[in-house]
C-alpha positions in Angstrom: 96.5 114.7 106.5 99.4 111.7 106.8 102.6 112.5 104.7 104.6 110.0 102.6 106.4 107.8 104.7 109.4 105.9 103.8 109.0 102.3 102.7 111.4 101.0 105.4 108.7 102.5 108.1 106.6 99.2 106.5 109.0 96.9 107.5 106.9 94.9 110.3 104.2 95.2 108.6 105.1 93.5 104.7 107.4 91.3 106.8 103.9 89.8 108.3 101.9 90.1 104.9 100.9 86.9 103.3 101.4 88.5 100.1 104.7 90.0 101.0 105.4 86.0 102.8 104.5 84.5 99.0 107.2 86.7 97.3 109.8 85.3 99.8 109.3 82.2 99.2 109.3 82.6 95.3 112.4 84.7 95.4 114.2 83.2 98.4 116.2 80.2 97.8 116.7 79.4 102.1 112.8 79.9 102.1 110.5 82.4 103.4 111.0 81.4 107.3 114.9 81.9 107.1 114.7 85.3 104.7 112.3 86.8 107.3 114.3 86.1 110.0 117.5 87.1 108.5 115.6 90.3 107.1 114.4 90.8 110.7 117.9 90.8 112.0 119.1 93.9 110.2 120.5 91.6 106.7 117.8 93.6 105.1 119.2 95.2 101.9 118.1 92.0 99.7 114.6 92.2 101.1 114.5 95.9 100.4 115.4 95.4 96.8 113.1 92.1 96.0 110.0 94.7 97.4 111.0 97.8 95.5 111.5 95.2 92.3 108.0 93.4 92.8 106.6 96.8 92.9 108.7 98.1 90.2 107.2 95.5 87.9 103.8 96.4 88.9 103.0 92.9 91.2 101.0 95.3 93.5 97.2 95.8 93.1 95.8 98.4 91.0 93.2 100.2 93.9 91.8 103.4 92.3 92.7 105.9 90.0 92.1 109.8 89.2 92.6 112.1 85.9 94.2 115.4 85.9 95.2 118.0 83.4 98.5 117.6 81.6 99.4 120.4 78.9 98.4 120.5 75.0 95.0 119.2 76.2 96.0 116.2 77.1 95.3 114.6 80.6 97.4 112.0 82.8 96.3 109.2 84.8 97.1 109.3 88.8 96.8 105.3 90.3 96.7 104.2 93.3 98.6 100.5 94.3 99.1 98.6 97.0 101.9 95.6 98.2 100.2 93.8 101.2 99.6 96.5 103.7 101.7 99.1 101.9 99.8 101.9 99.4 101.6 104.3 97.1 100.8 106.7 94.1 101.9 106.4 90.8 101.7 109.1 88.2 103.7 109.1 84.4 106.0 112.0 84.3 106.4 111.7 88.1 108.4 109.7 90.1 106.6 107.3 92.7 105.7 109.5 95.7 105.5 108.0 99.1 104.3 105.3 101.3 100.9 104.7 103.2 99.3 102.4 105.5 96.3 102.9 104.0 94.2 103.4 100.5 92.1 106.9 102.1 95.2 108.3 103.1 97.5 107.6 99.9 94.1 108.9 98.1 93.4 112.2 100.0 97.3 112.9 99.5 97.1 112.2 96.0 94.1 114.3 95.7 96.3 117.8 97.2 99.3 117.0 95.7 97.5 117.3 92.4 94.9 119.2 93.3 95.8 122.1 90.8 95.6 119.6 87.9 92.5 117.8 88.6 91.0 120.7 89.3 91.9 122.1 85.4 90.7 118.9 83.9 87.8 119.3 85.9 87.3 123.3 84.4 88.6 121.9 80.8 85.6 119.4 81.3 82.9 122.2 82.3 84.1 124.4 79.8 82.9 121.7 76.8 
């Protein structure tokens, strides 16, 4: 199974992303042409902090989602998003964990990761 990767390991990858080329040229006053090249060159700290905002703010697209257990009875929603080529997992209570390159591989993690608590919901359900 692939492992969170860091978001910088993305680099190439949102640099080439239409999506990723839109937000540049939103947010980049010199325009998207200049920012990539300047974020290509190593000047990168902006362009790290416009992506992690964008995403922060929820511009990325809502892929999937899964329920789990949480205690009292209650249960917690487990979403899947992506930012051009770049998937991650999102879960209240829980910080954002990890990058993917792709939706079946940021699903299957999230899947183990919370395997224990989808699997109660999933007893709590059988139980009723």
């Amino acid at each position: 199974m692939t492992k969170p990767q860091d978001l910088t390991t993305f680099k190439e990858q949102l640099l080439a992303s239409p999506t990723v080329q839109d937000i540049l040229a939103e947010h980049c006053p010199e325009g998207k042409d200049a920012a990539i090249a300047r974020f290509r060159s190593g000047d990168d700290g902006q362009f790290w902090d416009l992506i992690q905002n964008e995403m922060d703010l929820g511009s990325g697209d809502f892929e999937t989602s899964l329920m789990a257990a949480a205690p009292d009875d209650d249960v917690f929603e487990i979403e899947i998003f992506s930012l051009g080529p770049v998937f991650w997992i999102r879960a209240n209570e829980f910080d954002d964990i990890g990058f993917f390159g792709n939706r079946q591989d940021a699903l299957a993690y999230a899947e183990d990761f919370f395997e224990s608590a989808i699997q109660e919901l999933a007893d709590r359900e059988e139980e009723e």
